[in-house]
MOPAC internal coordinates of N, CA, C and O (Angstrom, degrees):
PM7 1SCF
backbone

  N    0.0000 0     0.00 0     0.00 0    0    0    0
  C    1.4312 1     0.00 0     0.00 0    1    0    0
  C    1.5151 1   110.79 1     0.00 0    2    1    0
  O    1.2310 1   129.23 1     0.97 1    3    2    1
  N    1.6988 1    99.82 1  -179.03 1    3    2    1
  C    2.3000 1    86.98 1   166.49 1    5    3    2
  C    1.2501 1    98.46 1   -74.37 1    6    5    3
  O    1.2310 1   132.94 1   -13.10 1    7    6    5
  N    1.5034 1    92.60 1   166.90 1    7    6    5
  C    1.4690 1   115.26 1   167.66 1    9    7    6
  C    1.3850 1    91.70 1  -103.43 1   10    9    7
  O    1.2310 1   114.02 1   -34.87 1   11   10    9
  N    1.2053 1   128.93 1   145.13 1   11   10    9
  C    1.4233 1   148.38 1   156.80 1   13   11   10
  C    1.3025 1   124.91 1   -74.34 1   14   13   11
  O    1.2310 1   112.90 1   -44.15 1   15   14   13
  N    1.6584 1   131.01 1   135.85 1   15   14   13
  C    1.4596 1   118.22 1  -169.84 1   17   15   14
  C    1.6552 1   112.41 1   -47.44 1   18   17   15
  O    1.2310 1   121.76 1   -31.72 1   19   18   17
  N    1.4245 1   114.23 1   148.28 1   19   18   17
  C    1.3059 1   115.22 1   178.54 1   21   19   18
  C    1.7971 1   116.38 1    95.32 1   22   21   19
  O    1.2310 1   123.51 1   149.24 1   23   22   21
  N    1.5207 1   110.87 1   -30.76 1   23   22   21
  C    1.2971 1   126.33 1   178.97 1   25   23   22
  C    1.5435 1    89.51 1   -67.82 1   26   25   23
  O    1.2310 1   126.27 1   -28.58 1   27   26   25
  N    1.4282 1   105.55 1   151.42 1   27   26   25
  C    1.7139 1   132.65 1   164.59 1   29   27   26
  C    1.7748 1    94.05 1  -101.45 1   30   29   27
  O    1.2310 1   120.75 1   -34.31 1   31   30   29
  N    1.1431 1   116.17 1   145.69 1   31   30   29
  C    1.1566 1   145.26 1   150.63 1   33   31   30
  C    1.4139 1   127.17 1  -104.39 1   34   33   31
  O    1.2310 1   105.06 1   -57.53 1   35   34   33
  N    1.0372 1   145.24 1   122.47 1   35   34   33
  C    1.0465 1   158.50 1  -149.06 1   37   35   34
  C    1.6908 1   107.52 1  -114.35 1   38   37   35
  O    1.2310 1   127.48 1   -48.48 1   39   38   37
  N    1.2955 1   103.21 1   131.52 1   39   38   37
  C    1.8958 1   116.54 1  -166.40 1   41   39   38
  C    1.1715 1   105.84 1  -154.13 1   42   41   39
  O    1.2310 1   115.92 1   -66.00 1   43   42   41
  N    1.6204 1   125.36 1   114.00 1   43   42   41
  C    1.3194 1   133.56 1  -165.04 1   45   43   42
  C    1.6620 1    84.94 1   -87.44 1   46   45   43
  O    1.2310 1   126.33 1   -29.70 1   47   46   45
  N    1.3935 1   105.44 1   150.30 1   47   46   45
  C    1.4757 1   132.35 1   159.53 1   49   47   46
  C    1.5557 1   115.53 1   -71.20 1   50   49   47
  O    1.2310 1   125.51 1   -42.53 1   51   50   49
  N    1.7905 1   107.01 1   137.47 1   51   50   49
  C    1.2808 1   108.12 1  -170.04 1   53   51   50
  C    1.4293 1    97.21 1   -56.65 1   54   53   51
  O    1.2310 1   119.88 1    27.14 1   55   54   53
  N    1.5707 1   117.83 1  -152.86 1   55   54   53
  C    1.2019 1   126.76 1   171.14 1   57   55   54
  C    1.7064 1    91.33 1   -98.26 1   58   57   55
  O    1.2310 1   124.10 1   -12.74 1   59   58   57
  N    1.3431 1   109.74 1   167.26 1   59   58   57
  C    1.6696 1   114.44 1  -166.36 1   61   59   58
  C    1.7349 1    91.14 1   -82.45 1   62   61   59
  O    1.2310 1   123.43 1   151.45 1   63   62   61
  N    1.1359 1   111.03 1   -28.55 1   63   62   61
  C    1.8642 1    98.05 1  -177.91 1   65   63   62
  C    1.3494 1   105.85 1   -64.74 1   66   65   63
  O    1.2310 1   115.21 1   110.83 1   67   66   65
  N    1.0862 1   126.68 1   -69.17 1   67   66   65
  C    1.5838 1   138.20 1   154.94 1   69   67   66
  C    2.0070 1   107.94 1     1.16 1   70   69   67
  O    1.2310 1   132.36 1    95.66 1   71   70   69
  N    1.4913 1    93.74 1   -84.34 1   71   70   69
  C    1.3107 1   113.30 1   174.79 1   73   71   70
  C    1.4434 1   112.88 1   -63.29 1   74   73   71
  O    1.2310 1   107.54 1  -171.20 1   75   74   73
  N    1.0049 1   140.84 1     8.80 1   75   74   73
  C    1.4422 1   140.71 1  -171.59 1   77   75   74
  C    1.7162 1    92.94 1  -122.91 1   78   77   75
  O    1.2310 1   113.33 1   139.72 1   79   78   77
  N    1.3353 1   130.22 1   -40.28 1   79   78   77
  C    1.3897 1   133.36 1  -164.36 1   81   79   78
  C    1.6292 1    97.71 1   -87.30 1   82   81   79
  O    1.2310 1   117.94 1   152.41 1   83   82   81
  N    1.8453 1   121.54 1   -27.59 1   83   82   81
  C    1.3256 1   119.01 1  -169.57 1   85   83   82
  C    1.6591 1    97.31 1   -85.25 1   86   85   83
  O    1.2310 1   120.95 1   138.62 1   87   86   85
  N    1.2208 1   115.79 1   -41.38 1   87   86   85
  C    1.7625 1   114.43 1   157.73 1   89   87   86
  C    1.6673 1   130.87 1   -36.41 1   90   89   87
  O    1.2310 1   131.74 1   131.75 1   91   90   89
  N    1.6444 1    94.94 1   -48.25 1   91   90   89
  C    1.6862 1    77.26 1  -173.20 1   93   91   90
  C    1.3249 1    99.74 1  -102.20 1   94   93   91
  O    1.2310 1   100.17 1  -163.11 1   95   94   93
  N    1.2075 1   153.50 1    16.89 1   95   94   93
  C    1.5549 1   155.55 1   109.86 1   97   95   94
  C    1.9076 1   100.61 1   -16.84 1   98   97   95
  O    1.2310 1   123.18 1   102.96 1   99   98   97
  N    1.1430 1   111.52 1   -77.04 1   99   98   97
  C    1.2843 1   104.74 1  -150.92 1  101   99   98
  C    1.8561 1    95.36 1   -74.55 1  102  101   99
  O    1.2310 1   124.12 1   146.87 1  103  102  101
  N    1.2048 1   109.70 1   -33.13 1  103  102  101
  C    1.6492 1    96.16 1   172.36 1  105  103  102
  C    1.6415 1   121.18 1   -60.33 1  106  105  103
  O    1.2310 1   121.18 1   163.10 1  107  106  105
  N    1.3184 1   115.34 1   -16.90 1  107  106  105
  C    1.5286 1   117.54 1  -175.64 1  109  107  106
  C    1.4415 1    94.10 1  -105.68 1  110  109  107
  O    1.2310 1   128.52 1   175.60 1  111  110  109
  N    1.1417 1   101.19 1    -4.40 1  111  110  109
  C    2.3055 1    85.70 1   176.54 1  113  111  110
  C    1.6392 1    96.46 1  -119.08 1  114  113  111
  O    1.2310 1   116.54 1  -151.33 1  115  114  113
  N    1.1345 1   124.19 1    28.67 1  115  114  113
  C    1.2503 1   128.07 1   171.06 1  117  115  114
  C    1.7363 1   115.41 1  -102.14 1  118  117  115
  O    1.2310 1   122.93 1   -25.31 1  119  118  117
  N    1.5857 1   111.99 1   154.69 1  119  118  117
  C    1.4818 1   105.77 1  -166.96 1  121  119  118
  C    1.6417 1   100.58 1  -126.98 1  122  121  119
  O    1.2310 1   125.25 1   -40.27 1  123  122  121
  N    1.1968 1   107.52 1   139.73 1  123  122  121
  C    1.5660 1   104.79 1   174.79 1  125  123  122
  C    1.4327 1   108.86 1   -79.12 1  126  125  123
  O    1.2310 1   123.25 1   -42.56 1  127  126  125
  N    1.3955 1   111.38 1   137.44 1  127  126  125
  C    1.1475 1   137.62 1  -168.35 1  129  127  126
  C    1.9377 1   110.18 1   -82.58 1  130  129  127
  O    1.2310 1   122.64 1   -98.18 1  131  130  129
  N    1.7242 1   112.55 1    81.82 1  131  130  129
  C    1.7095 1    94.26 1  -161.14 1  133  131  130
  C    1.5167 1    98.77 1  -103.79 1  134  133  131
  O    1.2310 1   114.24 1     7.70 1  135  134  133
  N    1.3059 1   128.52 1  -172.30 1  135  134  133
  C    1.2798 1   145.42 1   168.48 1  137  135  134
  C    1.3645 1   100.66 1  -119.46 1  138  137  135
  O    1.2310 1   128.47 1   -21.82 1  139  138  137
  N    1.3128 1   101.30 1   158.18 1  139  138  137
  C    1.4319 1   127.32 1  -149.73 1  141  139  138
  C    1.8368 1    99.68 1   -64.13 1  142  141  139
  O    1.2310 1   116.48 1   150.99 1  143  142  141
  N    1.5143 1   124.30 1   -29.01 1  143  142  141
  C    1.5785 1   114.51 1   150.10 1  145  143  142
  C    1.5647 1   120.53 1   -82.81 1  146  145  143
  O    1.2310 1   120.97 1  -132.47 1  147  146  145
  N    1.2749 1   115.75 1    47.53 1  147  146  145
  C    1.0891 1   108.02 1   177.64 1  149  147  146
  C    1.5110 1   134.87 1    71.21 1  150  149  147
  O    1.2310 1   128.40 1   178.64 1  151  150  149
  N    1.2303 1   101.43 1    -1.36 1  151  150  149
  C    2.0788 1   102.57 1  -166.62 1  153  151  150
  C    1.5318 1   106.77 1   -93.25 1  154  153  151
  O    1.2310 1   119.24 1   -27.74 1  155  154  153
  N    1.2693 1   119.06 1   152.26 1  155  154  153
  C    1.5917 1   130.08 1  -164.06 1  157  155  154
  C    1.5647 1   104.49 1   -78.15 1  158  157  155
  O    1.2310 1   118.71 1   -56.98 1  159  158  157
  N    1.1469 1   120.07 1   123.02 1  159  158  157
  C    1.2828 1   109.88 1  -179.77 1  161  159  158
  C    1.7551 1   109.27 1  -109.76 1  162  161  159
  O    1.2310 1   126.74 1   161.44 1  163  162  161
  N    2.1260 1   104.64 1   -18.56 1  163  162  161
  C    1.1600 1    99.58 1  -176.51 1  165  163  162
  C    0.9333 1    87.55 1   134.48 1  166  165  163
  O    1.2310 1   124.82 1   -25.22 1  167  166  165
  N    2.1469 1   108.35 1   154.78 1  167  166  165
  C    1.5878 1   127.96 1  -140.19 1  169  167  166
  C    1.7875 1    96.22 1   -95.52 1  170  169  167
  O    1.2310 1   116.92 1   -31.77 1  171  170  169
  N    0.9972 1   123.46 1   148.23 1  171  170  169
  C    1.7800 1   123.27 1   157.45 1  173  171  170
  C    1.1264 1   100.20 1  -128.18 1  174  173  171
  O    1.2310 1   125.10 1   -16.70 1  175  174  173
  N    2.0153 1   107.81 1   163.30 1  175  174  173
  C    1.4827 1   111.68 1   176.94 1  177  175  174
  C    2.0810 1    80.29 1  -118.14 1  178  177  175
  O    1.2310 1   135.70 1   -37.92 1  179  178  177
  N    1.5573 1    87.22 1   142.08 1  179  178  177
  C    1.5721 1   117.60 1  -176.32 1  181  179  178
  C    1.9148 1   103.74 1  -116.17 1  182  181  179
  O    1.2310 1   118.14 1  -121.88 1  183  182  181
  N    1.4158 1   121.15 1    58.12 1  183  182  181
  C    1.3046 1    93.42 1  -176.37 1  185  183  182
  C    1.5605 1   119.81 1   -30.43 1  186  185  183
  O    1.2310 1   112.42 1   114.40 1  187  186  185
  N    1.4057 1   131.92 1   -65.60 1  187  186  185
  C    1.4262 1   130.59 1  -160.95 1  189  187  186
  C    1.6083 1   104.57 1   -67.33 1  190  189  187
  O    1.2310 1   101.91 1   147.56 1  191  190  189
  N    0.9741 1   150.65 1   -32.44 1  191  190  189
  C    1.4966 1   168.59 1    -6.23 1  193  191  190
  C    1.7399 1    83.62 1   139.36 1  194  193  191
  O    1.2310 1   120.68 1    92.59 1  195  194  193
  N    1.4391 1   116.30 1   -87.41 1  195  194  193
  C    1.3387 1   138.32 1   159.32 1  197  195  194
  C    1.6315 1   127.31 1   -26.04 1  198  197  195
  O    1.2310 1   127.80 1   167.79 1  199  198  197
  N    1.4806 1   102.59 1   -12.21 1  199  198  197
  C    1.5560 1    94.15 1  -176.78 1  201  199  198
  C    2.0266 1    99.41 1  -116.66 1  202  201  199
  O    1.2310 1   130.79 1  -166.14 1  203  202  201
  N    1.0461 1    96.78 1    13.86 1  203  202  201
  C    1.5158 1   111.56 1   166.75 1  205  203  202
  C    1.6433 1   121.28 1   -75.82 1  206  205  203
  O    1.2310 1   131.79 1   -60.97 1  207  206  205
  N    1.2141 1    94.84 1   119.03 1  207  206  205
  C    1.6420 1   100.94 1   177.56 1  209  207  206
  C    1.0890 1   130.76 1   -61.50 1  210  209  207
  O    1.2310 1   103.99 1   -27.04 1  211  210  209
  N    1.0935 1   147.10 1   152.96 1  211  210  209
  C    1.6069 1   141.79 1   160.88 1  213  211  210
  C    1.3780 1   113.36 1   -88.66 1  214  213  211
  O    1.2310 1   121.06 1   -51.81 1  215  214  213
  N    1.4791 1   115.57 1   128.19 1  215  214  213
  C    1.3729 1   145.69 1   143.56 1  217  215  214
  C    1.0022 1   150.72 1   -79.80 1  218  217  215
  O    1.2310 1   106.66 1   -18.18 1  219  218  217
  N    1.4485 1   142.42 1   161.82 1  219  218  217
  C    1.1164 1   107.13 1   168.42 1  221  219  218
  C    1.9268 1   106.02 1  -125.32 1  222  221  219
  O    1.2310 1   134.99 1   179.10 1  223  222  221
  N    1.4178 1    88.61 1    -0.90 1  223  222  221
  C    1.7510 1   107.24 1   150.78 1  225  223  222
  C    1.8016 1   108.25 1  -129.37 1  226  225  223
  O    1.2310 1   138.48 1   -88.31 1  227  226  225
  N    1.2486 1    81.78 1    91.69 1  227  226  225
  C    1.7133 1   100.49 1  -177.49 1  229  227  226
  C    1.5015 1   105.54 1   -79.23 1  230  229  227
  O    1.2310 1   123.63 1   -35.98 1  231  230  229
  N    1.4189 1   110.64 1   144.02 1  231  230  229
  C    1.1907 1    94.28 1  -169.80 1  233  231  230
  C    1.7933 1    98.09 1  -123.27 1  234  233  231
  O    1.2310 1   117.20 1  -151.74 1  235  234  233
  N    1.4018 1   122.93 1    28.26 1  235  234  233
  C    1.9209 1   130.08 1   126.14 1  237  235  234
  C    1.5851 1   109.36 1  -110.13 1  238  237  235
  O    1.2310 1   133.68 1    33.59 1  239  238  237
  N    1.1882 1    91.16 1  -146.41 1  239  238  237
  C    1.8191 1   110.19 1  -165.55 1  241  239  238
  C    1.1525 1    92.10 1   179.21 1  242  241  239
  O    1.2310 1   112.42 1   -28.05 1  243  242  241
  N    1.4237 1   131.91 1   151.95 1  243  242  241
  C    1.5599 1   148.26 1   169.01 1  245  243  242
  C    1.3066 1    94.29 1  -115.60 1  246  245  243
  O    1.2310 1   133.36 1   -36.73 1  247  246  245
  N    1.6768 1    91.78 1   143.27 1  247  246  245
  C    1.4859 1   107.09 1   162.35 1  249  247  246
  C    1.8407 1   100.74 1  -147.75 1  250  249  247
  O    1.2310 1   124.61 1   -37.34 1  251  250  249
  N    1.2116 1   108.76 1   142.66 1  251  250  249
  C    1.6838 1   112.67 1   174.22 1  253  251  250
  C    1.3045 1   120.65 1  -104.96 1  254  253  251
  O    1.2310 1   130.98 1   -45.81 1  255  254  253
  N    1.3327 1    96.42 1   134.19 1  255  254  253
  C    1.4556 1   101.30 1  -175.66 1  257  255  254
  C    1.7861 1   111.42 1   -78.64 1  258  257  255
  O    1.2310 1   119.49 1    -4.80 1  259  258  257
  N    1.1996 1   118.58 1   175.20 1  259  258  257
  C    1.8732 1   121.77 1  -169.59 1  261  259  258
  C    1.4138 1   106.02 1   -48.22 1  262  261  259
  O    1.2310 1   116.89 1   152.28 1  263  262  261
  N    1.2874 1   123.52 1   -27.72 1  263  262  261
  C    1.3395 1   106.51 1  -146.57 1  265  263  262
  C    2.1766 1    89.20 1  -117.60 1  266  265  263
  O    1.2310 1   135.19 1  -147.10 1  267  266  265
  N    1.1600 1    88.20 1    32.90 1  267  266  265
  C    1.7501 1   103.40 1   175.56 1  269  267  266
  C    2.0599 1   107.90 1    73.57 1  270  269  267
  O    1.2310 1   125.69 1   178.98 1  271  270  269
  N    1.3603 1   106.67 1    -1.02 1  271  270  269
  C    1.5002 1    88.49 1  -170.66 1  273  271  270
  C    1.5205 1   108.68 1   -76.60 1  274  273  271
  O    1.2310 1   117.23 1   -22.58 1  275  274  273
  N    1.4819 1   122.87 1   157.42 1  275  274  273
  C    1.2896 1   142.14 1  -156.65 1  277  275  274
  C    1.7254 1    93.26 1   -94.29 1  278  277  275
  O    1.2310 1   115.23 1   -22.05 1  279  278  277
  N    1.5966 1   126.66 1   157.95 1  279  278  277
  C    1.1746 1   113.06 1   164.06 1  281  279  278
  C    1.7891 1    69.15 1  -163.03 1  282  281  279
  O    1.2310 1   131.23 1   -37.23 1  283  282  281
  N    1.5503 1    95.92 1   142.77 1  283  282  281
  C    1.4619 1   124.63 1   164.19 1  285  283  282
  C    1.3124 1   101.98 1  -108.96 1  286  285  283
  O    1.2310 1   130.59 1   -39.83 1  287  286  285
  N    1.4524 1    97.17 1   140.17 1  287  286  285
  C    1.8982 1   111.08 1  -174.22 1  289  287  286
  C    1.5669 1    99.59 1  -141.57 1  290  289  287
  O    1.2310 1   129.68 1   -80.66 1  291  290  289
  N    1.2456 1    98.94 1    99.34 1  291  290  289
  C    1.7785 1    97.37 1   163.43 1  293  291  290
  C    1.5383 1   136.72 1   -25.47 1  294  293  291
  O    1.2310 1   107.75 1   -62.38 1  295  294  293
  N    1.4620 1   140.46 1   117.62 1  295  294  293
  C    1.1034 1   135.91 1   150.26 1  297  295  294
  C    1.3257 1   131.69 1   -57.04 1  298  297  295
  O    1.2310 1   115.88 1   161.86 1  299  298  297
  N    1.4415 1   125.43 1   -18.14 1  299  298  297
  C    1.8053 1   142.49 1  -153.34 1  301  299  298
  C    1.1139 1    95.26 1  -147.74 1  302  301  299
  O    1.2310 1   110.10 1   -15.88 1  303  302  301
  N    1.2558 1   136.20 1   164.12 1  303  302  301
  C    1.7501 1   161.03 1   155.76 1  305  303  302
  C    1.6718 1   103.22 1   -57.16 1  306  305  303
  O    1.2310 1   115.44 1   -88.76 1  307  306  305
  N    0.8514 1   126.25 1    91.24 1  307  306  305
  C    1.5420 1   142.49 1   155.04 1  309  307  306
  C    1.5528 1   133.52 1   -28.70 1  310  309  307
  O    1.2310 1    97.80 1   -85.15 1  311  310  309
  N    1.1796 1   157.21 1    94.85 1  311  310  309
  C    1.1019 1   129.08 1   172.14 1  313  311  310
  C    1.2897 1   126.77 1   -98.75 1  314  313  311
  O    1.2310 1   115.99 1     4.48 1  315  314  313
  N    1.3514 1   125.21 1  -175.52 1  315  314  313
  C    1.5366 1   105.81 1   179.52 1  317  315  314
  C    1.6170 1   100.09 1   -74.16 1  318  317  315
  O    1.2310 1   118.87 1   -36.18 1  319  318  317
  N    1.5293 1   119.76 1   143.82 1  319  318  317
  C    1.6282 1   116.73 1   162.78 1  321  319  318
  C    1.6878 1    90.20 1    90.87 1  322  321  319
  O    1.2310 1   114.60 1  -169.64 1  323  322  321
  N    1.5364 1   127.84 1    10.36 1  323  322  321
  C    1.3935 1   102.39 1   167.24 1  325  323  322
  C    1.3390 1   101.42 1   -97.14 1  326  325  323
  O    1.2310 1   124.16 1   -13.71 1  327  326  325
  N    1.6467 1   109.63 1   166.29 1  327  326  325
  C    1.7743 1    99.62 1  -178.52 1  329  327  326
  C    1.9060 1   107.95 1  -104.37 1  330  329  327
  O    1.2310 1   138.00 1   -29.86 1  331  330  329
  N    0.9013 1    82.72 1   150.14 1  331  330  329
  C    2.2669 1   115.13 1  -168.24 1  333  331  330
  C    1.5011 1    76.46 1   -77.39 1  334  333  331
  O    1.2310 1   129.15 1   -74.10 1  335  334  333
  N    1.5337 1    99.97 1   105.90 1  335  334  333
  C    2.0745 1    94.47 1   159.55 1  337  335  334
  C    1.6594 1    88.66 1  -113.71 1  338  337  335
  O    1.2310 1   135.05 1   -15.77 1  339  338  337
  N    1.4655 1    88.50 1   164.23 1  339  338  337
  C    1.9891 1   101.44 1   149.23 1  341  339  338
  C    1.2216 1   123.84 1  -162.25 1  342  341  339
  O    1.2310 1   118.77 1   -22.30 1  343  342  341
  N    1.2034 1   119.94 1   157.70 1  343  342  341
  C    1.3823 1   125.64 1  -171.33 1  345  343  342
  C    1.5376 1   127.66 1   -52.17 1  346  345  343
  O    1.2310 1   107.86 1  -133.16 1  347  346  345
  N    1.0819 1   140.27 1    46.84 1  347  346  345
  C    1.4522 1   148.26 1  -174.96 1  349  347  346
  C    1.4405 1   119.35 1    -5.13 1  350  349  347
  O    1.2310 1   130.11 1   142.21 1  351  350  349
  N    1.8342 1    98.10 1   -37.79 1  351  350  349
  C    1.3224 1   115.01 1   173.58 1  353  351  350
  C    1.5002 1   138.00 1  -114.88 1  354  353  351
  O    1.2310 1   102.70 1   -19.01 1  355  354  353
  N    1.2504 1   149.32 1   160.99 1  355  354  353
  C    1.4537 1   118.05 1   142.22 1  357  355  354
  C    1.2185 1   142.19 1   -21.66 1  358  357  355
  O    1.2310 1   103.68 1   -99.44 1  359  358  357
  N    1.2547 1   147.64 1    80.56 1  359  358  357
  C    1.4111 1   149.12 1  -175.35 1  361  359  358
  C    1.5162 1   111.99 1   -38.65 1  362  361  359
  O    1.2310 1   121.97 1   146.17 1  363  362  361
  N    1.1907 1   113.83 1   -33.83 1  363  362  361
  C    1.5604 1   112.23 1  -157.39 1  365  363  362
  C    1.7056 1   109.59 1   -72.31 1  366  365  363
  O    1.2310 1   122.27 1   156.77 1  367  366  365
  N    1.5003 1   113.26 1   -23.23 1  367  366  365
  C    1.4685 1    93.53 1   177.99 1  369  367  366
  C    1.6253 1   103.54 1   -61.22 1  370  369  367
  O    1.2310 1   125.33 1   -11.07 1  371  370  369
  N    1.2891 1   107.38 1   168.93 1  371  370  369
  C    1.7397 1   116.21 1   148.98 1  373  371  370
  C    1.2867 1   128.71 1   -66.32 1  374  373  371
  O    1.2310 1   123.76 1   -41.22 1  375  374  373
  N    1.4204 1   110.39 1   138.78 1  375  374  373
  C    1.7371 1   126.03 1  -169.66 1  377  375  374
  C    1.3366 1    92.61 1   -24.15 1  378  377  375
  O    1.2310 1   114.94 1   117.53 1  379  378  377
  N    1.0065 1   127.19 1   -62.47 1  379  378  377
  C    2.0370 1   110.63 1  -151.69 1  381  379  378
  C    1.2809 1   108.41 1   -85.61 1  382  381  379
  O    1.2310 1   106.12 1  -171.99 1  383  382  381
  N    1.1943 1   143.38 1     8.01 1  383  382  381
  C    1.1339 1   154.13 1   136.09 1  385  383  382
  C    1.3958 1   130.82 1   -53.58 1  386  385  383
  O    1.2310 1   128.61 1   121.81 1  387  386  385
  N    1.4263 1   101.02 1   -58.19 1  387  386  385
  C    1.4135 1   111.91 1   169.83 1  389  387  386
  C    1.3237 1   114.22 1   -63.88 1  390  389  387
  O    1.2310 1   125.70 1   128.72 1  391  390  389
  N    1.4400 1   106.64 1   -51.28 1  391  390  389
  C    1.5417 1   112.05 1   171.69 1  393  391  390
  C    1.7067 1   110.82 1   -36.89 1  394  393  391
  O    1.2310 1   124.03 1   121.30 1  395  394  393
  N    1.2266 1   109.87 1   -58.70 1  395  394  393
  C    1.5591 1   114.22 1  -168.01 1  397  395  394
  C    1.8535 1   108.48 1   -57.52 1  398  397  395
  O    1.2310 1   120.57 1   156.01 1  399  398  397
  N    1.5619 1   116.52 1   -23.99 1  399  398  397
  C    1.3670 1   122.05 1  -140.60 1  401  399  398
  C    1.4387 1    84.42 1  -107.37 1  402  401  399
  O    1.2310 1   117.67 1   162.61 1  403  402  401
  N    1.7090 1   122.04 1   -17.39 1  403  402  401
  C    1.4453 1   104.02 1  -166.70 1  405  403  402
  C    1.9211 1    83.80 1  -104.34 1  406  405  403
  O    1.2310 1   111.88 1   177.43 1  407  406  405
  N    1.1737 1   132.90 1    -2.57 1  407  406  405
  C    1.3931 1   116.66 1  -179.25 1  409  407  406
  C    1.6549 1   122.43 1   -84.71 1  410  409  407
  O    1.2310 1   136.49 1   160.00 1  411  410  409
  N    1.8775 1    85.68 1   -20.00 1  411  410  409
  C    1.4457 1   105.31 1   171.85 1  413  411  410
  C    1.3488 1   116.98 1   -63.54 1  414  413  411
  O    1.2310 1   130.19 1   119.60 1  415  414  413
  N    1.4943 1    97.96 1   -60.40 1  415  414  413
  C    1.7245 1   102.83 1   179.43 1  417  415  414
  C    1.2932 1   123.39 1   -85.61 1  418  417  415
  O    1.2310 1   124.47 1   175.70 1  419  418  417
  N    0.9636 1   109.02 1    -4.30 1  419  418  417
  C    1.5680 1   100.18 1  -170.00 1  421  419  418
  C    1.8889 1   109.94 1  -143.07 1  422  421  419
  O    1.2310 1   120.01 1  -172.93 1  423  422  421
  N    1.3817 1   117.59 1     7.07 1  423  422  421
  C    0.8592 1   125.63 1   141.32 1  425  423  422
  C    1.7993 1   117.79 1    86.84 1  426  425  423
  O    1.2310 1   125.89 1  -173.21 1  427  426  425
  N    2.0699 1   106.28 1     6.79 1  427  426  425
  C    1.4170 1   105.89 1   154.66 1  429  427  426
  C    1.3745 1   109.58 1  -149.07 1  430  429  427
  O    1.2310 1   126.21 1    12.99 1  431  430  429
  N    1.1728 1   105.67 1  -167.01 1  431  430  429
  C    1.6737 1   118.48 1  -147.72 1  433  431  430
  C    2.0641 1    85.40 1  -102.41 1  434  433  431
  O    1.2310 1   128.31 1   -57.58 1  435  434  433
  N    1.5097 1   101.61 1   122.42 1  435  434  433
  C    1.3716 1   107.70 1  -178.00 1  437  435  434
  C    1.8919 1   100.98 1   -87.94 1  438  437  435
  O    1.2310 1   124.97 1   -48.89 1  439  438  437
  N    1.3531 1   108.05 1   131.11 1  439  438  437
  C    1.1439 1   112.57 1   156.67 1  441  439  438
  C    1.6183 1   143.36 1  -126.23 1  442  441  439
  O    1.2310 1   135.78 1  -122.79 1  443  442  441
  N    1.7219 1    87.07 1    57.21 1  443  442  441
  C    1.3359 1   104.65 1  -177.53 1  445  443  442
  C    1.8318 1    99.23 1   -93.91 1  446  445  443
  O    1.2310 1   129.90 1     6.23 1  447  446  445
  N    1.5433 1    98.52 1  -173.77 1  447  446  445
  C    1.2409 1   110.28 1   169.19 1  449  447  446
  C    1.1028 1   123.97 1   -38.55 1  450  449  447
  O    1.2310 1   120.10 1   180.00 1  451  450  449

């Protein structure tokens, strides 16, 4: 039935595998929140944002506007049916670096440039 203000409702907890697999989903489809020099202001979830690939010649870049919204802006000429990558990481270390930094965080082996 309703619960009425003041009533508890009662909601069993997934199982922790469950809840442990719906956790690191949303931490790897999550975007750091930067300002325009780069500094962390804090995480957002971007469904469309999230289905973007990683590169390591990405061909957008995100930048957020004040009020936290996400906007992808192409680097290259686009067509319809090409795919929106972006850099997940800093580019500037060297390949095996990056390599190592995106297996850490993000959990596979990059085989870009």
């Amino acid at each position: 039935g309703n619960s009425g203000a003041g009533e508890w409702v009662s909601c069993e907890s997934p199982p922790l595998e469950i809840a442990s697999e719906m956790l690191s989903r949303l931490s790897l489809n999550c975007h750091t929140i930067c300002d325009d020099e780069l500094v962390e202001l804090g995480v957002g979830l971007y469904p469309l944002a999230a289905l973007a690939n990683h590169s390591c010649l990405p061909t957008a870049s995100q930048t957020f506007g004040p009020h936290a919204d996400l906007t992808l802006r192409a680097l290259v000429p686009l067509a319809p049916g090409d795919e929106v990558t972006i850099a997940y990481i800093d580019l500037s270390p060297c390949c095996t670096e990056r390599r190592a930094a995106l297996r850490e965080a993000y959990l596979f082996d990059c085989r870009c440039a």
